[in-house]
N, C-alpha and C positions, 0 to 999 in steps of 0.2 A: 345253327350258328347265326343264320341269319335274323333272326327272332330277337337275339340279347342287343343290337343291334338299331330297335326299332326304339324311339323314344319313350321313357317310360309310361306319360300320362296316353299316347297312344296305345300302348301296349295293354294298360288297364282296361279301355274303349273295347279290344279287340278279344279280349279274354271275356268282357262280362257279356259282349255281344252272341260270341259264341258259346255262351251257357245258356242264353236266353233261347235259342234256336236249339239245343239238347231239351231243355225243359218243356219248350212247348210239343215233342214228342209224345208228350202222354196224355193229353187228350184223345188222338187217335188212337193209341193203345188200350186205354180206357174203353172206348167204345168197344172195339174190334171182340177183348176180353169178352167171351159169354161168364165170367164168376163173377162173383156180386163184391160190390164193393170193400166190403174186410177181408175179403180171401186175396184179394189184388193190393189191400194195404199190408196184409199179413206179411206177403213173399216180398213185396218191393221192398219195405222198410228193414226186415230181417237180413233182407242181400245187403240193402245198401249200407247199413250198421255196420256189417263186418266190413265191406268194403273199405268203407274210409278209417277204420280203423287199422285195417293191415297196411294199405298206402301210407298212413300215418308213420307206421311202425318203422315201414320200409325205407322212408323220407327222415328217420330218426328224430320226425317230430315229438315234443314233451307230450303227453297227454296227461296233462292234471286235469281233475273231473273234479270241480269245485262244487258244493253242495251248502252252498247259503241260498238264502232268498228267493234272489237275483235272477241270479243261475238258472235258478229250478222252472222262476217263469220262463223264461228263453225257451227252457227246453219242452215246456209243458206248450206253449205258445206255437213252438214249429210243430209239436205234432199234431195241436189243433188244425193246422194250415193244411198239412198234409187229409189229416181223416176227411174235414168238410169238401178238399176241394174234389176229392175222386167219390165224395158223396153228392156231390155236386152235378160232377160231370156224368154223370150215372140218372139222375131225375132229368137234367136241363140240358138244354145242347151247349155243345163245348166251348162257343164265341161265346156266351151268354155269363157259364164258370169261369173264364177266365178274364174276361172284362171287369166281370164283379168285385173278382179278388181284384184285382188291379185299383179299386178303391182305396186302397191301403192308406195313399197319401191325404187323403180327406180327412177320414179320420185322425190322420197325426195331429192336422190344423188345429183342432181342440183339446186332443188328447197328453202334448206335448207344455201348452200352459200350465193345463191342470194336477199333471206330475213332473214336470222337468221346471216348471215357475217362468216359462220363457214369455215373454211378451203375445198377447193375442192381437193381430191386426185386424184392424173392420174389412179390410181387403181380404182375408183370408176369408172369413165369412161370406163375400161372394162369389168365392171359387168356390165354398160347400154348396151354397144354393143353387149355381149350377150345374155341379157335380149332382146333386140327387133329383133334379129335373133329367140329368141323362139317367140315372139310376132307374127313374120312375118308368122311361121309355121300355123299358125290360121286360116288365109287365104286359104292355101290351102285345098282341099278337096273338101267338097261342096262350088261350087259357086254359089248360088243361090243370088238371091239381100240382099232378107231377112235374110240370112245366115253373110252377109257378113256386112249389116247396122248394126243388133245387134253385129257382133264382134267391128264394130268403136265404138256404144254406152256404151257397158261391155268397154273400152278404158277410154274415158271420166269416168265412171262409176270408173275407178280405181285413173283418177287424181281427182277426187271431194275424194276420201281417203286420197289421199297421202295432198291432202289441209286443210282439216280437221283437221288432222295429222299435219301439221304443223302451223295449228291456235292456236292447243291444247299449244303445246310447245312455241310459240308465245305468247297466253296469261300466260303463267306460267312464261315467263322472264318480263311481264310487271305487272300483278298483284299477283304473287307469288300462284298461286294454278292452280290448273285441274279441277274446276268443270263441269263436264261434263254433271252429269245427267240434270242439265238446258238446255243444251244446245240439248241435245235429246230430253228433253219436246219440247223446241219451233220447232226444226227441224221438229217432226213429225207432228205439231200443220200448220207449214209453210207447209206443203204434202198435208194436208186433203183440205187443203184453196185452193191451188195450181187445187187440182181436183174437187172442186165444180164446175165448168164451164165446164168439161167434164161427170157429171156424175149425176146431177141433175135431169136429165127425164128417169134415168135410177137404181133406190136406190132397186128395189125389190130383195129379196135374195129368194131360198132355203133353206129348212134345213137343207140341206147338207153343202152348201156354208154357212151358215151363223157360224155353229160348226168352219168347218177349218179356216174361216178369225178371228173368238175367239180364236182359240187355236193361228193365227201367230200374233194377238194384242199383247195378256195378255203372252203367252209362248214365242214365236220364237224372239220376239222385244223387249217385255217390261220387262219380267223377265231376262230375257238372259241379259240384259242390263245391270241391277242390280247386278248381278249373275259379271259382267264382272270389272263393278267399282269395286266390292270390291278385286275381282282378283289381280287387278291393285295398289293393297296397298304395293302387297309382289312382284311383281317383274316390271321389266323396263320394260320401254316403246316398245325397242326393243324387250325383250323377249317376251312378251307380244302378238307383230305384230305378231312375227313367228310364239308363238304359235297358233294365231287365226287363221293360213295359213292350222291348220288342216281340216276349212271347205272345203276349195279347195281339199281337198280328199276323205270328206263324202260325197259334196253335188252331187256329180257325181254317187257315189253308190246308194243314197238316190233315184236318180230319175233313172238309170239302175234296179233296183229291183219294181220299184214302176210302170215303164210303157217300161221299155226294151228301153229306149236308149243308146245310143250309143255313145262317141264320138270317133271323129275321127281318128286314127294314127298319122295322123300329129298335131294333138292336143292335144293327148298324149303327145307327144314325147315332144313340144311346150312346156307344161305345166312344164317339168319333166325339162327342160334345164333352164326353171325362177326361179324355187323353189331352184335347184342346186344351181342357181347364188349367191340367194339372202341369201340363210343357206351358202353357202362357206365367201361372201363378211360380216357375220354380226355376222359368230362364227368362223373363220379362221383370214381374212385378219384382223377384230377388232381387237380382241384378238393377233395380233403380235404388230399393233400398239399402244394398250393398254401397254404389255411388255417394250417395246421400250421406250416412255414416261414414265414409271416407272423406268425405267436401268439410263435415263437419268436424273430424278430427284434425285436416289440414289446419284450419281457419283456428281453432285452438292452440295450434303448433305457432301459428301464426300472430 
């Protein structure tokens, strides 16, 4: 009771917070996992599909599964997000996958002129240039092949976000909404499919493995999901992004306590230089532009 109670744009804060601390769980579970990366997407995405689909049902949410265009990217885009990023975390250590992906907002910078027609600022440009001097940091350190494939993959991994991400807003100017939870049913529906060709002579579990790939179905993906739309009622999109950037700081602990890794210095450091960017370029630089536009429509009023 006490929850309905809390003001709502706070309540959004508190809900996408705690999705962010659900999601960066599976980094560590990733690791822990001895099955290779499509056997760990196979089962999660299969749990989590049903999942939010029965919760759906349960919650007497509509499920219209729209299948124009649009749509299709959304849902084809989060399963990209999902395949590269536990490919990701599988080749490179898990600060490294999930910092990467966490580039998402970089890529919008350019990517949002060039399909949505929005204005490109030369200010936006030097938030990219510093954002891929932190990107480049990544690189160094360990150069191992495998090291160095999963940093490109967590890469990709971050534009199949940042694409998503601007399917979402994409389809909200052409059909006026964000339904998203469809778009996460098919995406993860489009995963399980995607890995039956690599995982078909290979289904038997543990009960070990079988508990943790339940808990990242039905908890880390499906609930969390749920748990995220509704987040997403009380605050923007932007704020939203930032706040989920708080996985990029669990998921590093989560797997440091859980098996002693480690990342790097220069991936530190990497990390710390994208997040700066991207919190200066989206609660500084906006917010003067925001001012600005308001000063200037006063003055017209005026």
């Amino acid at each position: 009771m006490l929850f309905h109670k809390i003001p709502q744009h706070r309540k959004g804060l508190i809900l996408i917070s705690l999705t962010a601390f659900l999601w960066s769980s599976s980094g560590l579970f990733i690791k822990i996992l001895s099955l290779d990366a499509f056997q760990i997407l196979f089962y999660r995405s299969s749990i989590a599909a049903l999942t939010i689909f029965i919760i759906s049902l349960i919650r007497n949410r509509k499920l219209n599964f729209e299948r124009d265009l649009i749509s299709n990217l959304c849902a084809v885009s989060f399963a990209g997000i999902l395949i590269l990023f536990v490919i990701s975390n599988k080749l490179t250590t898990a600060a490294n996958a999930i910092f990467l992906q966490f580039t998402a907002p970089i890529y919008l910078l350019f990517l949002e002129p060039v399909f949505l027609k929005t204005k490109f600022s030369k200010k936006n440009l030097i938030t990219i240039v510093i954002c891929i001097f932190g990107m480049i940091l990544f690189f160094f350190g360990k150069l191992e092949i495998g090291n160095i494939l999963g940093n490109i993959v967590a890469i990709f991994a971050g534009l199949s976000f940042a694409f998503f991400s601007l399917f979402l807003k994409w389809k909200k100017q052409i059909h006026g909404n964000t339904n998203t939870i469809n778009n996460v049913i098919v995406g993860n529906i489009i995963v399980t499919v995607f890995c039956i060709p690599f995982v078909y002579n290979k289904l038997a579990l543990n009960l070990t493995e079988s508990m943790i790939l339940i808990y990242m179905g039905v908890i880390q993906i499906g609930i969390s999901y749920m748990i995220f739309n509704e987040g997403m009622k009380y605050v923007s999109a932007t704020e939203s992004m930032i706040i989920a950037m708080l996985e990029a700081i669990f998921n590093p602990i989560w797997v440091f306590i859980g098996i002693d890794e480690k990342p790097s210095a220069y991936a530190i450091a990497g990390g710390l230089i994208i997040l700066s960017a991207i919190l200066f370029h989206n609660f500084v630089l906006k917010r003067k532009e925001s001012l600005a536009t308001e000063a200037q429509r006063n003055t017209k009023l005026l």
